[in-house]
N, C-alpha and C positions, 0 to 999 in steps of 0.2 A: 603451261608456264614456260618461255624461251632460257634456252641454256644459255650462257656468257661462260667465254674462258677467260683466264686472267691471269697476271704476271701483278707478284706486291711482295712486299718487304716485308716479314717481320721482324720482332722486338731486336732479335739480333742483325739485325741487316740480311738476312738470306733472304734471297730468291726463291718463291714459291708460287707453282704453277700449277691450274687449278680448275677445276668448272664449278660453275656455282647457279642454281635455279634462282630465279627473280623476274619480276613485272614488267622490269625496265634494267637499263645501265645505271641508272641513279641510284636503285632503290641493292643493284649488286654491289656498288661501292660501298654503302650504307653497311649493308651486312659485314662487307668485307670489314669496315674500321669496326662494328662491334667485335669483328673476332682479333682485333688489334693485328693491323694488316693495313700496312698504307699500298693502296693501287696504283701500279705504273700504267698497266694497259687492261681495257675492258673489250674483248669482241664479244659481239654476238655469235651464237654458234657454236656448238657440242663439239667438243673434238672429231675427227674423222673415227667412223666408228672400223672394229676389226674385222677383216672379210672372213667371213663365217665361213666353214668349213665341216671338214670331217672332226669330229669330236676327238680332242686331244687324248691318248692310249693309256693303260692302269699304270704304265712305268711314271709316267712325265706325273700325272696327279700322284703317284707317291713322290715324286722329287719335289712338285711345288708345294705337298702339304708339309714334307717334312723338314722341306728348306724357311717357309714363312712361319713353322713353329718353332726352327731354332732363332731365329732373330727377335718372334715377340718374346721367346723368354729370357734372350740378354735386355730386353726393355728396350726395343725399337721398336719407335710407330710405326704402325699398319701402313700408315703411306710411304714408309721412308724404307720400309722393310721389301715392300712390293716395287720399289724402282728398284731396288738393289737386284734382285731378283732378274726384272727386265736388263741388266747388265750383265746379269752370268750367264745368258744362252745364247749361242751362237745361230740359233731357229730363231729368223728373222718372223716368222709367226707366231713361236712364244712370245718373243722380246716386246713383239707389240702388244698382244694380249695383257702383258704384266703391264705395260706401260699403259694401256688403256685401264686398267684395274686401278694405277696407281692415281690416274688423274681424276676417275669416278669417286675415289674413296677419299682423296685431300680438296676434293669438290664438296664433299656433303652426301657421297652415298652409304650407304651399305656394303658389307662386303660381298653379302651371297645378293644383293641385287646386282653390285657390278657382274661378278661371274655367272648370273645366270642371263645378263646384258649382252657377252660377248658369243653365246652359244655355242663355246668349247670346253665348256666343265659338263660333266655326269649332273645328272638331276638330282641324284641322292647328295656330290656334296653339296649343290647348295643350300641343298636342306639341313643339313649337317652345320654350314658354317651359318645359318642362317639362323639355327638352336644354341649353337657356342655362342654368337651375339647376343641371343637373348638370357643368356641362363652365366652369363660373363664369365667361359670356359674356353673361349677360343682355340689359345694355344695345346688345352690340353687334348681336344677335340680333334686338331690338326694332328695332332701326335698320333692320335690314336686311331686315326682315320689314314693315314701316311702307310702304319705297320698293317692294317688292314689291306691297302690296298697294292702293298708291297706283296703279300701271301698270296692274293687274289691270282698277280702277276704271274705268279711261281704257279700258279695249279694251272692256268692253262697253258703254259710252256711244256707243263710233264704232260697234259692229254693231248695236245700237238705231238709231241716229239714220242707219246706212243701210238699216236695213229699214223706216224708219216709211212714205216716201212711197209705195212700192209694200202693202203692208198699207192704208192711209188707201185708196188707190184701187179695190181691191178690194172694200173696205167698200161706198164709194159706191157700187159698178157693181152690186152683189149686192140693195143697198138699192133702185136704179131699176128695175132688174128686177123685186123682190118688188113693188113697189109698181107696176108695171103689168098684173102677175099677178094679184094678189090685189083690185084695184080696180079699174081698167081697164076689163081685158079681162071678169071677168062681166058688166059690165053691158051690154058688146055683144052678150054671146053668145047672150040672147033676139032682139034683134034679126037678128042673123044666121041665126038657125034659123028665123026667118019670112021670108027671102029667099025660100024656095022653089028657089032656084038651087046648083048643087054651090060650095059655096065653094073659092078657089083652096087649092093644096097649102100654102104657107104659114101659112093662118090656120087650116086643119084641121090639122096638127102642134102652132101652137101653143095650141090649142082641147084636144087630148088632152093638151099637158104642163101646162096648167091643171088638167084635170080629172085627171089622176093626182095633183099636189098636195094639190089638194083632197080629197082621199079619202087618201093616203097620208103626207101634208106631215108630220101632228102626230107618227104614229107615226116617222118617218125622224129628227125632229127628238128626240122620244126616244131613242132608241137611241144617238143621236150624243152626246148629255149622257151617258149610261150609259157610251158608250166615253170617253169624256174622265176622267169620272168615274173609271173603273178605271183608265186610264194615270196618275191623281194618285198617286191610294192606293198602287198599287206604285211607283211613281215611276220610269215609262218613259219613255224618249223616242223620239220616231219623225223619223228623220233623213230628210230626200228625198234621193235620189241624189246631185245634184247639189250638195248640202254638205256631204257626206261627207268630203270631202275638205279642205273651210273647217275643219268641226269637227275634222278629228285635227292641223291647225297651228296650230289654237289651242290645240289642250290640248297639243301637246305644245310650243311656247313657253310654257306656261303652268309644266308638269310641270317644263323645264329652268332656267327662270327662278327659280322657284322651289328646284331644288335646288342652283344657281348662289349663291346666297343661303345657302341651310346651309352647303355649303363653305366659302365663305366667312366666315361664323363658326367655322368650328374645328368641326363637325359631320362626324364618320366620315363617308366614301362610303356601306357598307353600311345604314350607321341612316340616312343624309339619304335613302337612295332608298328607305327602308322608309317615312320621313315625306311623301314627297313623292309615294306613290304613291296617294296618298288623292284627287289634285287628276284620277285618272282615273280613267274608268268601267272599261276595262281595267287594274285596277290589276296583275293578275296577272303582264306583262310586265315589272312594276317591279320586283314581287318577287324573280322569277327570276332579273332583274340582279343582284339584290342577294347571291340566293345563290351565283351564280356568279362574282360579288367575292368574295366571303368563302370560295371554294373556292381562289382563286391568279388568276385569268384578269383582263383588264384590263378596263378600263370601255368598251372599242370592240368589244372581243372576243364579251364579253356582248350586247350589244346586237346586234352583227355574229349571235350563236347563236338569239337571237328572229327573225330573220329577216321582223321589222314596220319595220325603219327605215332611210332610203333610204343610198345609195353616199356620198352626195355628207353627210350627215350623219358615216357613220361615219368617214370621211376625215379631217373636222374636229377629232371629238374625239381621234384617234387622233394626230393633230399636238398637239393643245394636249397630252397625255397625256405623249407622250413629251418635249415641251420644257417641262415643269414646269408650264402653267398650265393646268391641268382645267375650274378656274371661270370665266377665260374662256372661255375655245373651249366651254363649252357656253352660256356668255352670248349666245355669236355665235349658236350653235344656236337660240335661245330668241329672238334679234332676226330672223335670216333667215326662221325660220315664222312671225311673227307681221308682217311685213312680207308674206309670201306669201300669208297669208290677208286679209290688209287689199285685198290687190289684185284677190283673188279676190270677193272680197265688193262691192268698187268695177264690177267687169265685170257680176258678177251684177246690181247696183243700177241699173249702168247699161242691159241689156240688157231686164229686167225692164220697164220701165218705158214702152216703146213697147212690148210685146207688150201687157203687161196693156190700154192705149189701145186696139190694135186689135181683143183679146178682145171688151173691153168695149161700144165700137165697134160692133161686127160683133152683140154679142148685143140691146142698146138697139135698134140699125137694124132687127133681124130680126124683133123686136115691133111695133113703130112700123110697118116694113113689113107685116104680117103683119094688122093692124088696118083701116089703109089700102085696102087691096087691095078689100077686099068693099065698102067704103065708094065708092068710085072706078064702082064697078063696079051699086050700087045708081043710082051719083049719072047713069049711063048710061043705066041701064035709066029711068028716070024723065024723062031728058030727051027 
Protein backbone atom coordinates (compact mmCIF):
# COMPACT_ATOMS: atom_id res chain seq x y z
CA UNK A 1 0.00 0.00 0.00
CA UNK A 2 1.63 3.72 -1.15
CA UNK A 3 2.63 6.23 1.61
CA UNK A 4 1.12 9.90 1.14
CA UNK A 5 2.66 12.77 3.21
CA UNK A 6 0.37 15.41 4.21
CA UNK A 7 0.08 18.96 5.70
CA UNK A 8 -3.87 19.50 7.46
CA UNK A 9 -5.52 21.43 10.01
CA UNK A 10 -6.86 20.33 12.99
CA UNK A 11 -9.76 21.31 15.19
CA UNK A 12 -7.47 23.97 16.52
CA UNK A 13 -6.09 25.39 13.47
CA UNK A 14 -2.55 23.81 13.75
CA UNK A 15 -0.56 22.51 11.28
CA UNK A 16 0.14 18.90 11.34
CA UNK A 17 2.48 16.98 9.16
CA UNK A 18 2.33 13.57 8.61
CA UNK A 19 2.49 10.09 6.58
CA UNK A 20 -0.31 8.31 6.34
CA UNK A 21 -0.93 4.60 4.41
CA UNK A 22 -3.78 4.38 1.81
CA UNK A 23 -4.89 3.01 -1.88
CA UNK A 24 -5.09 6.31 -3.34
CA UNK A 25 -4.89 10.24 -2.48
CA UNK A 26 -8.68 10.15 -2.23
CA UNK A 27 -9.17 7.41 0.03
CA UNK A 28 -5.82 9.42 2.45
CA UNK A 29 -8.08 12.60 2.55
CA UNK A 30 -10.85 10.26 3.53
CA UNK A 31 -8.93 8.96 6.46
CA UNK A 32 -7.56 12.16 7.03
CA UNK A 33 -11.34 14.01 7.76
CA UNK A 34 -12.34 10.86 9.89
CA UNK A 35 -9.53 11.63 12.15
CA UNK A 36 -11.00 15.37 11.88
CA UNK A 37 -8.15 16.93 10.00
CA UNK A 38 -8.93 19.20 6.97
CA UNK A 39 -6.00 18.41 4.20
CA UNK A 40 -4.05 21.20 2.66
CA UNK A 41 -1.51 19.10 0.78
CA UNK A 42 -1.37 15.22 -0.25
CA UNK A 43 1.95 13.83 -1.81
CA UNK A 44 2.73 10.73 -2.60
CA UNK A 45 5.68 9.35 -1.23
CA UNK A 46 7.12 8.29 2.43
CA UNK A 47 9.30 10.78 3.73
CA UNK A 48 13.07 10.60 2.92
CA UNK A 49 14.05 7.81 5.00
CA UNK A 50 17.27 8.13 7.67
CA UNK A 51 20.83 7.11 6.34
CA UNK A 52 21.41 4.19 8.21
CA UNK A 53 24.40 3.91 10.04
CA UNK A 54 26.41 2.74 12.89
CA UNK A 55 24.00 2.10 15.70
CA UNK A 56 23.40 5.03 17.94
CA UNK A 57 25.77 4.37 21.54
CA UNK A 58 24.13 3.14 25.26
CA UNK A 59 24.57 7.01 26.31
CA UNK A 60 22.38 8.83 23.46
CA UNK A 61 19.50 5.71 24.03
CA UNK A 62 19.77 6.55 27.79
CA UNK A 63 19.10 10.30 26.79
CA UNK A 64 16.38 9.54 24.39
CA UNK A 65 14.55 7.03 26.62
CA UNK A 66 14.75 9.18 29.56
CA UNK A 67 14.03 12.43 27.79
CA UNK A 68 10.62 10.82 25.84
CA UNK A 69 9.63 9.43 29.34
CA UNK A 70 9.81 12.79 30.86
CA UNK A 71 7.45 14.38 28.47
CA UNK A 72 4.87 11.39 28.12
CA UNK A 73 4.57 11.74 31.87
CA UNK A 74 3.85 15.76 31.81
CA UNK A 75 1.00 14.25 29.22
CA UNK A 76 2.63 15.08 25.95
CA UNK A 77 1.86 13.10 22.88
CA UNK A 78 4.19 10.60 21.61
CA UNK A 79 4.28 12.75 18.31
CA UNK A 80 4.70 15.99 19.80
CA UNK A 81 7.12 14.74 22.50
CA UNK A 82 9.41 13.20 19.58
CA UNK A 83 9.64 16.41 17.56
CA UNK A 84 10.60 18.13 20.68
CA UNK A 85 13.24 15.84 21.12
CA UNK A 86 14.47 16.23 17.27
CA UNK A 87 14.94 19.97 18.44
CA UNK A 88 17.23 19.43 21.39
CA UNK A 89 20.21 17.83 19.44
CA UNK A 90 22.67 19.43 17.81
CA UNK A 91 23.55 15.63 15.96
CA UNK A 92 22.18 16.47 12.61
CA UNK A 93 21.72 12.41 12.74
CA UNK A 94 19.82 12.27 15.78
CA UNK A 95 17.76 15.43 14.85
CA UNK A 96 16.63 13.48 11.83
CA UNK A 97 16.12 10.30 13.24
CA UNK A 98 13.64 11.81 16.08
CA UNK A 99 12.27 13.74 13.20
CA UNK A 100 11.70 10.64 11.20
CA UNK A 101 10.13 8.88 14.33
CA UNK A 102 7.95 11.79 14.76
CA UNK A 103 6.37 11.82 11.23
CA UNK A 104 6.11 7.72 11.26
CA UNK A 105 4.25 8.02 14.55
CA UNK A 106 1.72 11.20 13.83
CA UNK A 107 1.36 9.19 10.34
CA UNK A 108 -0.19 6.04 11.99
CA UNK A 109 2.84 4.01 13.05
CA UNK A 110 3.95 2.39 15.98
CA UNK A 111 6.57 3.41 17.99
CA UNK A 112 9.02 0.38 18.13
CA UNK A 113 8.04 -0.06 14.35
CA UNK A 114 9.32 3.36 13.52
CA UNK A 115 12.56 2.74 15.55
CA UNK A 116 13.23 -0.40 14.45
CA UNK A 117 12.40 1.44 10.65
CA UNK A 118 15.34 3.76 11.19
CA UNK A 119 18.10 0.96 12.14
CA UNK A 120 19.68 3.08 14.77
CA UNK A 121 18.01 1.78 18.01
CA UNK A 122 19.28 -1.74 19.82
CA UNK A 123 17.05 -4.49 19.06
CA UNK A 124 16.26 -5.12 22.59
CA UNK A 125 14.64 -1.61 22.83
CA UNK A 126 12.29 -2.20 20.39
CA UNK A 127 11.27 -4.85 21.79
CA UNK A 128 11.01 -3.08 24.93
CA UNK A 129 9.02 -0.25 23.54
CA UNK A 130 7.13 -2.49 21.44
CA UNK A 131 5.86 -4.53 25.07
CA UNK A 132 5.26 -0.85 26.88
CA UNK A 133 2.62 -0.34 23.73
CA UNK A 134 1.21 -3.38 24.28
CA UNK A 135 0.74 -3.81 27.95
CA UNK A 136 0.12 0.44 27.99
CA UNK A 137 3.35 0.97 30.19
CA UNK A 138 5.18 3.07 27.92
CA UNK A 139 6.60 5.63 29.90
CA UNK A 140 7.22 3.65 32.76
CA UNK A 141 9.18 1.22 30.39
CA UNK A 142 11.19 4.16 29.04
CA UNK A 143 12.01 5.01 32.57
CA UNK A 144 13.18 2.05 33.40
CA UNK A 145 14.91 1.05 30.45
CA UNK A 146 16.85 4.72 30.39
CA UNK A 147 18.51 3.88 34.20
CA UNK A 148 19.13 0.51 32.75
CA UNK A 149 20.92 1.66 30.19
CA UNK A 150 22.64 4.55 31.86
CA UNK A 151 24.51 1.59 34.44
CA UNK A 152 25.14 -0.47 31.19
CA UNK A 153 27.14 2.80 30.16
CA UNK A 154 28.92 3.19 33.41
CA UNK A 155 30.28 -0.67 33.36
CA UNK A 156 31.97 -0.50 30.18
CA UNK A 157 33.74 2.86 30.79
CA UNK A 158 35.15 1.15 34.18
CA UNK A 159 36.45 -2.17 32.10
CA UNK A 160 37.86 0.32 29.39
CA UNK A 161 39.44 2.62 31.56
CA UNK A 162 40.85 -0.69 33.55
CA UNK A 163 42.19 -2.24 30.48
CA UNK A 164 43.73 0.99 29.00
CA UNK A 165 47.05 1.08 31.10
CA UNK A 166 48.11 -2.40 30.50
CA UNK A 167 47.05 -2.42 26.56
CA UNK A 168 49.13 1.39 26.32
CA UNK A 169 52.02 -0.70 27.82
CA UNK A 170 52.05 -3.43 25.66
CA UNK A 171 51.89 -1.02 22.64
CA UNK A 172 55.09 0.75 23.92
CA UNK A 173 57.13 -2.43 24.68
CA UNK A 174 56.02 -4.20 21.09
CA UNK A 175 56.86 -0.55 19.49
CA UNK A 176 60.89 -0.65 21.36
CA UNK A 177 61.30 -3.97 20.41
CA UNK A 178 60.13 -3.61 16.64
CA UNK A 179 62.25 -0.64 16.48
CA UNK A 180 65.43 -2.15 17.57
CA UNK A 181 64.73 -5.17 15.31
CA UNK A 182 63.99 -3.59 12.43
CA UNK A 183 66.71 -0.52 12.79
CA UNK A 184 69.05 -1.39 15.19
CA UNK A 185 70.20 -4.54 14.99
CA UNK A 186 70.72 -4.76 10.83
CA UNK A 187 72.86 -2.28 10.80
CA UNK A 188 75.14 -4.25 13.32
CA UNK A 189 74.82 -7.17 11.74
CA UNK A 190 77.47 -6.45 8.89
CA UNK A 191 79.58 -5.48 11.33
CA UNK A 192 79.27 -8.43 13.47
CA UNK A 193 79.75 -11.07 10.58
CA UNK A 194 83.28 -9.29 10.04
CA UNK A 195 84.27 -10.14 13.63
CA UNK A 196 85.64 -13.30 12.33
CA UNK A 197 84.90 -14.49 15.95
CA UNK A 198 81.73 -17.01 17.03
CA UNK A 199 79.42 -14.36 18.36
CA UNK A 200 78.08 -15.00 21.95
CA UNK A 201 74.69 -17.28 22.16
CA UNK A 202 72.62 -14.08 22.70
CA UNK A 203 73.19 -11.98 19.72
CA UNK A 204 73.19 -15.24 17.35
CA UNK A 205 69.39 -15.95 18.69
CA UNK A 206 68.65 -12.69 18.25
CA UNK A 207 70.40 -12.41 14.75
CA UNK A 208 68.03 -15.60 13.64
CA UNK A 209 64.81 -13.94 15.16
CA UNK A 210 65.80 -10.80 12.98
CA UNK A 211 66.28 -12.72 10.16
CA UNK A 212 63.14 -14.89 10.40
CA UNK A 213 61.18 -11.48 10.56
CA UNK A 214 62.60 -10.23 7.84
CA UNK A 215 61.78 -12.95 5.62
CA UNK A 216 58.58 -13.95 7.15
CA UNK A 217 57.34 -10.59 9.12
CA UNK A 218 55.03 -9.24 6.13
CA UNK A 219 53.48 -12.58 5.42
CA UNK A 220 52.73 -13.43 9.48
CA UNK A 221 51.50 -9.70 9.51
CA UNK A 222 49.03 -10.86 6.72
CA UNK A 223 47.40 -13.58 7.83
CA UNK A 224 46.91 -11.83 11.12
CA UNK A 225 44.75 -8.96 9.28
CA UNK A 226 42.86 -11.87 7.47
CA UNK A 227 42.23 -13.41 10.83
CA UNK A 228 41.00 -10.40 12.41
CA UNK A 229 39.28 -9.73 9.29
CA UNK A 230 37.23 -13.04 9.44
CA UNK A 231 36.54 -12.73 13.31
CA UNK A 232 34.66 -9.20 12.30
CA UNK A 233 32.53 -10.40 9.51
CA UNK A 234 31.20 -13.28 11.61
CA UNK A 235 31.34 -11.50 14.63
CA UNK A 236 33.39 -13.72 16.93
CA UNK A 237 34.84 -13.24 19.92
CA UNK A 238 37.89 -14.81 21.28
CA UNK A 239 37.78 -14.92 25.03
CA UNK A 240 41.38 -15.76 27.10
CA UNK A 241 40.98 -18.04 29.77
CA UNK A 242 41.38 -16.08 32.29
CA UNK A 243 38.12 -13.67 31.51
CA UNK A 244 35.99 -16.01 30.97
CA UNK A 245 34.83 -15.94 33.93
CA UNK A 246 34.81 -11.52 34.03
CA UNK A 247 32.62 -11.99 30.85
CA UNK A 248 29.75 -14.43 32.09
CA UNK A 249 29.35 -11.85 35.38
CA UNK A 250 29.04 -9.25 33.31
CA UNK A 251 26.57 -10.53 31.15
CA UNK A 252 24.72 -12.13 33.35
CA UNK A 253 24.37 -8.86 35.66
CA UNK A 254 23.78 -7.42 32.63
CA UNK A 255 21.02 -10.32 31.38
CA UNK A 256 19.41 -10.00 35.11
CA UNK A 257 19.43 -6.28 35.28
CA UNK A 258 17.87 -5.92 32.63
CA UNK A 259 15.13 -8.43 33.00
CA UNK A 260 14.76 -6.82 36.72
CA UNK A 261 13.60 -3.76 34.69
CA UNK A 262 10.81 -5.52 32.41
CA UNK A 263 9.46 -7.08 35.60
CA UNK A 264 9.27 -4.34 36.93
CA UNK A 265 7.16 -2.69 34.19
CA UNK A 266 4.53 -5.14 34.25
CA UNK A 267 6.31 -7.46 31.57
CA UNK A 268 5.44 -11.45 31.77
CA UNK A 269 8.31 -13.52 33.08
CA UNK A 270 8.19 -15.72 30.13
CA UNK A 271 8.17 -12.61 27.37
CA UNK A 272 10.85 -10.53 29.73
CA UNK A 273 13.19 -13.63 29.44
CA UNK A 274 12.34 -14.04 25.78
CA UNK A 275 13.45 -10.13 25.43
CA UNK A 276 16.17 -10.17 27.58
CA UNK A 277 17.90 -13.00 26.15
CA UNK A 278 19.11 -11.24 23.34
CA UNK A 279 21.71 -9.28 25.88
CA UNK A 280 23.53 -13.08 25.60
CA UNK A 281 25.67 -14.82 23.32
CA UNK A 282 24.13 -17.92 24.91
CA UNK A 283 20.86 -16.69 24.46
CA UNK A 284 19.62 -20.42 24.41
CA UNK A 285 19.69 -20.88 28.22
CA UNK A 286 17.36 -17.94 28.31
CA UNK A 287 14.98 -19.58 26.26
CA UNK A 288 14.67 -22.68 27.75
CA UNK A 289 13.86 -20.67 31.05
CA UNK A 290 11.39 -19.37 29.47
CA UNK A 291 9.94 -22.40 28.22
CA UNK A 292 10.06 -24.11 31.24
CA UNK A 293 8.11 -21.03 33.02
CA UNK A 294 5.56 -21.24 30.66
CA UNK A 295 5.43 -25.20 31.30
CA UNK A 296 4.54 -24.66 35.47
CA UNK A 297 8.10 -24.82 36.98
CA UNK A 298 9.39 -21.65 38.98
CA UNK A 299 11.87 -19.25 37.87
CA UNK A 300 14.80 -21.11 40.38
CA UNK A 301 13.78 -24.34 39.10
CA UNK A 302 14.41 -23.41 35.63
CA UNK A 303 17.51 -22.07 36.06
CA UNK A 304 18.41 -24.81 38.84
CA UNK A 305 17.48 -27.44 35.17
CA UNK A 306 20.25 -25.42 32.98
CA UNK A 307 22.55 -26.51 35.31
CA UNK A 308 25.03 -22.98 34.11
CA UNK A 309 24.17 -21.11 37.34
CA UNK A 310 25.79 -21.21 40.58
CA UNK A 311 24.12 -22.42 44.24
CA UNK A 312 24.60 -19.34 45.70
CA UNK A 313 22.60 -17.55 42.70
CA UNK A 314 19.74 -20.06 42.62
CA UNK A 315 19.27 -19.66 46.39
CA UNK A 316 18.55 -15.95 46.04
CA UNK A 317 16.01 -15.91 43.59
CA UNK A 318 14.36 -18.96 45.09
CA UNK A 319 13.97 -16.65 48.42
CA UNK A 320 12.96 -13.49 46.56
CA UNK A 321 10.38 -16.00 44.57
CA UNK A 322 8.71 -17.41 47.19
CA UNK A 323 8.46 -14.03 49.40
CA UNK A 324 6.87 -12.00 46.54
CA UNK A 325 9.82 -10.10 45.22
CA UNK A 326 11.26 -11.78 42.01
CA UNK A 327 12.52 -8.16 40.72
CA UNK A 328 14.41 -7.78 43.51
CA UNK A 329 16.30 -10.76 44.45
CA UNK A 330 17.31 -10.81 40.83
CA UNK A 331 18.28 -7.10 41.18
CA UNK A 332 20.63 -8.45 43.97
CA UNK A 333 21.74 -11.04 41.37
CA UNK A 334 22.48 -8.54 38.76
CA UNK A 335 24.59 -6.14 41.61
CA UNK A 336 26.45 -9.11 43.23
CA UNK A 337 27.87 -10.23 39.52
CA UNK A 338 28.70 -7.08 38.52
CA UNK A 339 30.39 -6.23 41.69
CA UNK A 340 32.24 -9.56 41.20
CA UNK A 341 33.33 -8.93 38.01
CA UNK A 342 34.46 -5.29 38.78
CA UNK A 343 36.76 -7.07 41.30
CA UNK A 344 37.99 -9.44 39.15
CA UNK A 345 38.95 -7.07 36.54
CA UNK A 346 40.61 -4.66 39.40
CA UNK A 347 43.17 -8.03 40.46
CA UNK A 348 43.45 -8.64 36.76
CA UNK A 349 44.53 -4.77 36.25
CA UNK A 350 46.25 -4.85 39.02
CA UNK A 351 48.36 -8.13 38.62
CA UNK A 352 48.79 -7.35 34.85
CA UNK A 353 50.66 -4.55 35.26
CA UNK A 354 54.05 -5.60 36.92
CA UNK A 355 54.11 -8.71 34.74
CA UNK A 356 53.60 -6.77 31.57
CA UNK A 357 57.01 -4.29 33.32
CA UNK A 358 58.91 -7.36 33.79
CA UNK A 359 57.87 -9.00 30.25
CA UNK A 360 58.72 -5.98 28.78
CA UNK A 361 61.81 -5.63 30.85
CA UNK A 362 63.36 -8.79 30.34
CA UNK A 363 62.71 -8.63 26.37
CA UNK A 364 64.24 -4.62 25.82
CA UNK A 365 67.17 -5.98 28.30
CA UNK A 366 67.59 -9.20 26.16
CA UNK A 367 68.28 -6.86 22.79
CA UNK A 368 70.23 -4.23 24.47
CA UNK A 369 72.09 -7.33 25.99
CA UNK A 370 72.34 -9.08 22.95
CA UNK A 371 73.79 -5.99 20.92
CA UNK A 372 76.27 -5.18 23.58
CA UNK A 373 77.85 -8.34 24.06
CA UNK A 374 79.89 -8.69 20.71
CA UNK A 375 80.56 -4.86 21.01
CA UNK A 376 82.22 -5.40 24.51
CA UNK A 377 83.98 -8.20 23.26
CA UNK A 378 85.34 -6.37 19.77
CA UNK A 379 86.03 -3.35 22.24
CA UNK A 380 88.73 -6.28 23.88
CA UNK A 381 89.94 -7.74 21.26
CA UNK A 382 91.25 -4.24 20.04
CA UNK A 383 92.60 -3.22 23.18
Amino acid sequence: MPSYRYSAYDKSGKLRKGIIDAPSSTRAGELLAEQNLVAVEIIEGAAESVKKGKVFGLAYHSLFCKGLSSYLNRGVPLAEALRFLSRHSNDRRVSAACLHLHESVQGGKRLSAALEETGLFRDDLVRIVDSGERTSALSGVLDQVARQYAMEDKQRRKIRSALTYPVAMSIIGIGVVVFLLTYVVPKLTELFSEMGQQLPLPTRILLAITAFLRSWGLPLLLVLLLVILYIRRRKKKITLPFFRRVRESITLSLVMSHLSTLLSAGIPLVQALNMASAMDPNSQRWLDAARLVKEGFRFDRALEKQGAFSEEVIYILRIGEMGGDLPGAIKQVSDMNWEEALESMERLSTLAEPVLVLFLGFSVGFVVLAILLPIFELSSLAG
